[in-house]
Biopython code that builds the backbone (N, CA, C, O; Angstrom):
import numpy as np
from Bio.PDB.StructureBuilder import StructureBuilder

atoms = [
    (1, "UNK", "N", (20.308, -3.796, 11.562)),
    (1, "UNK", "CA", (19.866, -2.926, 10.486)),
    (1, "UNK", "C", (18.393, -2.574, 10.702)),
    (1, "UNK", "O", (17.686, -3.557, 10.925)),
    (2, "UNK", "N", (17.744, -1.325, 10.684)),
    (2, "UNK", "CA", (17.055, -0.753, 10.671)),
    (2, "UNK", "C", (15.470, -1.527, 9.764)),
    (2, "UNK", "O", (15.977, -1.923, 8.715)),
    (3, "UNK", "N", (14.622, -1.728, 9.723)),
    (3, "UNK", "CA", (13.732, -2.130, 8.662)),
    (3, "UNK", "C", (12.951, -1.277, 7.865)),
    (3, "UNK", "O", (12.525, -0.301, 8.482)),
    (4, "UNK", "N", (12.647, -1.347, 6.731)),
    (4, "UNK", "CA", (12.622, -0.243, 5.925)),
    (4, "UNK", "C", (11.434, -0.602, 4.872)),
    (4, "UNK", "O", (11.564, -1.209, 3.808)),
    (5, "UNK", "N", (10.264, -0.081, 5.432)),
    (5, "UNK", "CA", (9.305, -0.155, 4.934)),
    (5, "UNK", "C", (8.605, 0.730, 3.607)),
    (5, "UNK", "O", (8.359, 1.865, 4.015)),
    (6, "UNK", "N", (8.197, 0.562, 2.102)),
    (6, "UNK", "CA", (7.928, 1.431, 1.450)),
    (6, "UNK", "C", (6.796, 0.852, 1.402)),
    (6, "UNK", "O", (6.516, -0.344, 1.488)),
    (7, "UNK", "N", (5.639, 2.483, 1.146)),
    (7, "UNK", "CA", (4.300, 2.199, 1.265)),
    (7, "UNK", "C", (4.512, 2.921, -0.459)),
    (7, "UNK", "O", (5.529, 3.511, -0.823)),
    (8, "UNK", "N", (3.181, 2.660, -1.387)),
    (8, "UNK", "CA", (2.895, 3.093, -2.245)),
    (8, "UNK", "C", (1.301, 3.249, -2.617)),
    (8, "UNK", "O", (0.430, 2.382, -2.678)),
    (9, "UNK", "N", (1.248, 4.341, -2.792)),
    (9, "UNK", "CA", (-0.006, 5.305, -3.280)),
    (9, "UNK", "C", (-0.685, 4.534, -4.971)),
    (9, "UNK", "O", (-0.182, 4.879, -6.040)),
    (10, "UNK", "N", (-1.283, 4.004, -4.935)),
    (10, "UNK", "CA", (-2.061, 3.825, -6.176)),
    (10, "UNK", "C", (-3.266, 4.471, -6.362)),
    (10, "UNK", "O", (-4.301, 4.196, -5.755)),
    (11, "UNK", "N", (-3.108, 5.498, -7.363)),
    (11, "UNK", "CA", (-4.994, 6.435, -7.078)),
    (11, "UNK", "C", (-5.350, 7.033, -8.574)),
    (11, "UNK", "O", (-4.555, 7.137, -9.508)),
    (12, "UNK", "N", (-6.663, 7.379, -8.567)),
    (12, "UNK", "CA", (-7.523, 7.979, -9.746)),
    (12, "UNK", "C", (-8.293, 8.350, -9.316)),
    (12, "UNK", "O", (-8.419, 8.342, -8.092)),
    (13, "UNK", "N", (-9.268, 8.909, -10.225)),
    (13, "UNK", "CA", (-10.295, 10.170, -9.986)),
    (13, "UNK", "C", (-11.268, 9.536, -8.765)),
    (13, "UNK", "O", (-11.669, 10.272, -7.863)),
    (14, "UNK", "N", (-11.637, 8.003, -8.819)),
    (14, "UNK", "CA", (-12.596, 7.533, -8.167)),
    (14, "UNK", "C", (-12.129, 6.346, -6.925)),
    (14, "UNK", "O", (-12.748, 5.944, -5.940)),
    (15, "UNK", "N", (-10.576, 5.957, -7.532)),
    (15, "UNK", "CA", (-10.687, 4.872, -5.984)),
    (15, "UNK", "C", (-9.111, 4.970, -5.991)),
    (15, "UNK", "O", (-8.303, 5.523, -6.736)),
    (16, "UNK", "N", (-9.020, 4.246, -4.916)),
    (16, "UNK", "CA", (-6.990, 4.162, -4.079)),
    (16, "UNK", "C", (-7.325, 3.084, -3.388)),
    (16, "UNK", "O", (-8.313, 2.606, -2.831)),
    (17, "UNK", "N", (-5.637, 2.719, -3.691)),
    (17, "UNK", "CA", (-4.793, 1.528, -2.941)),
    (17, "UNK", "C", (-3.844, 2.293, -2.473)),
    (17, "UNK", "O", (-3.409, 3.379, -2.857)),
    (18, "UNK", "N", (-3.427, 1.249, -1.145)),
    (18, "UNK", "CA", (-2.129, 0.990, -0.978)),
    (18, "UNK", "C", (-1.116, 0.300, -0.928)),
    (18, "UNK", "O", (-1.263, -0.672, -0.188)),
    (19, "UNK", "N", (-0.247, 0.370, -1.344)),
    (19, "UNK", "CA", (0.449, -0.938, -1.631)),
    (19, "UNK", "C", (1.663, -0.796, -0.492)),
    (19, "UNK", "O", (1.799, 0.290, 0.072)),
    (20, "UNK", "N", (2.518, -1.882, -0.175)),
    (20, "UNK", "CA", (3.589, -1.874, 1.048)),
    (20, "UNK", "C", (4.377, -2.886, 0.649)),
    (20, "UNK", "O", (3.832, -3.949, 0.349)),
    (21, "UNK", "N", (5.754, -2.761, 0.570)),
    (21, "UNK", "CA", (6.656, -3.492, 0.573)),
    (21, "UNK", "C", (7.171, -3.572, 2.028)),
    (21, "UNK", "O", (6.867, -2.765, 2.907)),
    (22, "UNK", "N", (7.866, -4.479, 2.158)),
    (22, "UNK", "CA", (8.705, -4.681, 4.195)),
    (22, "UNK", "C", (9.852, -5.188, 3.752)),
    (22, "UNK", "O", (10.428, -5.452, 4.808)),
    (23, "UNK", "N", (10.671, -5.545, 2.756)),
    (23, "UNK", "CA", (11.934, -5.473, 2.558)),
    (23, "UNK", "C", (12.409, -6.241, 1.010)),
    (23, "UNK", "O", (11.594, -6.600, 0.161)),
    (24, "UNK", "N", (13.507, -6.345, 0.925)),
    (24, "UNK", "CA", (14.023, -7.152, -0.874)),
    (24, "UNK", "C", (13.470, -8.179, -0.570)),
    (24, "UNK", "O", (13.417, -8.727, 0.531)),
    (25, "UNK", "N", (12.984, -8.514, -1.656)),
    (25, "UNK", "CA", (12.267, -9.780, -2.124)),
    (25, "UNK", "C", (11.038, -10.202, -1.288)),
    (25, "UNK", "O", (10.851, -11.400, -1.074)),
    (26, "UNK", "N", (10.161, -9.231, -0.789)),
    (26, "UNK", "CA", (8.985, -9.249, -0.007)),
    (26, "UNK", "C", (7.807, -9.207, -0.635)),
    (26, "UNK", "O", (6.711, -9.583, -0.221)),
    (27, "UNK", "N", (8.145, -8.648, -1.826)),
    (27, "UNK", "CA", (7.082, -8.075, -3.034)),
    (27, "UNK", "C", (5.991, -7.005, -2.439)),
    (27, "UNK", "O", (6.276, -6.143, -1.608)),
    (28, "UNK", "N", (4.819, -7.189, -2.954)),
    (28, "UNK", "CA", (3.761, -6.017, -2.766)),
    (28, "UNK", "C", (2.967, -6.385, -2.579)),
    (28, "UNK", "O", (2.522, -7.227, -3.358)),
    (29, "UNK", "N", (1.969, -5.877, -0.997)),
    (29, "UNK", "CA", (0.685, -6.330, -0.716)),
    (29, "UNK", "C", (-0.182, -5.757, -0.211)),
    (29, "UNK", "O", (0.235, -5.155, 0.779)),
    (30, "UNK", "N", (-1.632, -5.572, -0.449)),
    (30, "UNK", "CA", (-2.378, -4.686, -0.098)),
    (30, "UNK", "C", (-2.320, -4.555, 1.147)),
    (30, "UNK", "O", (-2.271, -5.512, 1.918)),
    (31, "UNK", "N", (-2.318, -2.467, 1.748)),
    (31, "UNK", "CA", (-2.239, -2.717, 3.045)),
    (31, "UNK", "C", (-3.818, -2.534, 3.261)),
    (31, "UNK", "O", (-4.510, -1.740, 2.624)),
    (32, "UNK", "N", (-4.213, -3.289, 4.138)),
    (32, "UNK", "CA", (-5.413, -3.066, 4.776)),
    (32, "UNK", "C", (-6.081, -2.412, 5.780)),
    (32, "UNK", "O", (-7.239, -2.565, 6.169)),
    (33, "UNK", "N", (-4.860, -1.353, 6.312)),
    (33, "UNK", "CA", (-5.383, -0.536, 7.455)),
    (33, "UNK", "C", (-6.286, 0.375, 6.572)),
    (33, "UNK", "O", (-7.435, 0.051, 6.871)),
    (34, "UNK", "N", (-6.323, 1.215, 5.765)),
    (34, "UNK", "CA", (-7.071, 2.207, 4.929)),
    (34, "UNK", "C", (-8.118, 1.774, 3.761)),
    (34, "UNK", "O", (-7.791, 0.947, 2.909)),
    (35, "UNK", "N", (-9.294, 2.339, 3.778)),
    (35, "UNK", "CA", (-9.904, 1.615, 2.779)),
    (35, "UNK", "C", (-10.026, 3.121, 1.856)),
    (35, "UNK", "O", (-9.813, 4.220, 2.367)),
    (36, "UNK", "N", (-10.313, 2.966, 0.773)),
    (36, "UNK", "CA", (-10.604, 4.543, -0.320)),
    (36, "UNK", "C", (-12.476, 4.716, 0.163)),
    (36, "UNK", "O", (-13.308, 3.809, 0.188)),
    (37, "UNK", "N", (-12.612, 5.698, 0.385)),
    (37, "UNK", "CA", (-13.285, 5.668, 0.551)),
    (37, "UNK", "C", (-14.759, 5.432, -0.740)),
    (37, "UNK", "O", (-15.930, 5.622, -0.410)),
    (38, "UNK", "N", (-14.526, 5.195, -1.521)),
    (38, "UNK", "CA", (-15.253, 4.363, -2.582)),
    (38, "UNK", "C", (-16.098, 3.499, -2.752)),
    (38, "UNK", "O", (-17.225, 3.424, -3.243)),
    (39, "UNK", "N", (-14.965, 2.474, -1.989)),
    (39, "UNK", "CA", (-15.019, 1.086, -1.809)),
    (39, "UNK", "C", (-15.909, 0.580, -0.698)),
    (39, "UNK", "O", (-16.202, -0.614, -0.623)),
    (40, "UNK", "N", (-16.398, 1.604, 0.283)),
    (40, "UNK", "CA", (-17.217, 1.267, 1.318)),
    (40, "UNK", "C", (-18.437, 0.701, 1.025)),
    (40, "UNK", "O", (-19.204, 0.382, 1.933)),
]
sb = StructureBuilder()
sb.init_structure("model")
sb.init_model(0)
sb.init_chain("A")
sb.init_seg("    ")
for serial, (resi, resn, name, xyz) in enumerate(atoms, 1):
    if name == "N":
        sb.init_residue(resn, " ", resi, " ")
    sb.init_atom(name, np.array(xyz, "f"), 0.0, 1.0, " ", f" {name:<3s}", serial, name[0])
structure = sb.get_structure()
């Protein structure tokens, strides 16, 4: 079976996440390749 990754967008006027699941029951964790640029 294929692996099936969902990424999710968290954003507002001033900062973003991303969030990533990697499969059921993996939950949600910040991905750390991207930073908002904000946060620098």
């Amino acid at each position: 079976m294929k692996k099936t990754v969902t990424w999710i967008l968290i954003a507002d006027g001033t900062q973003a996440r991303v969030l990533e699941n990697t499969g059921p029951g993996k939950g949600l964790r910040q991905w750390r390749g991207w930073i908002s640029p904000s946060t620098r």
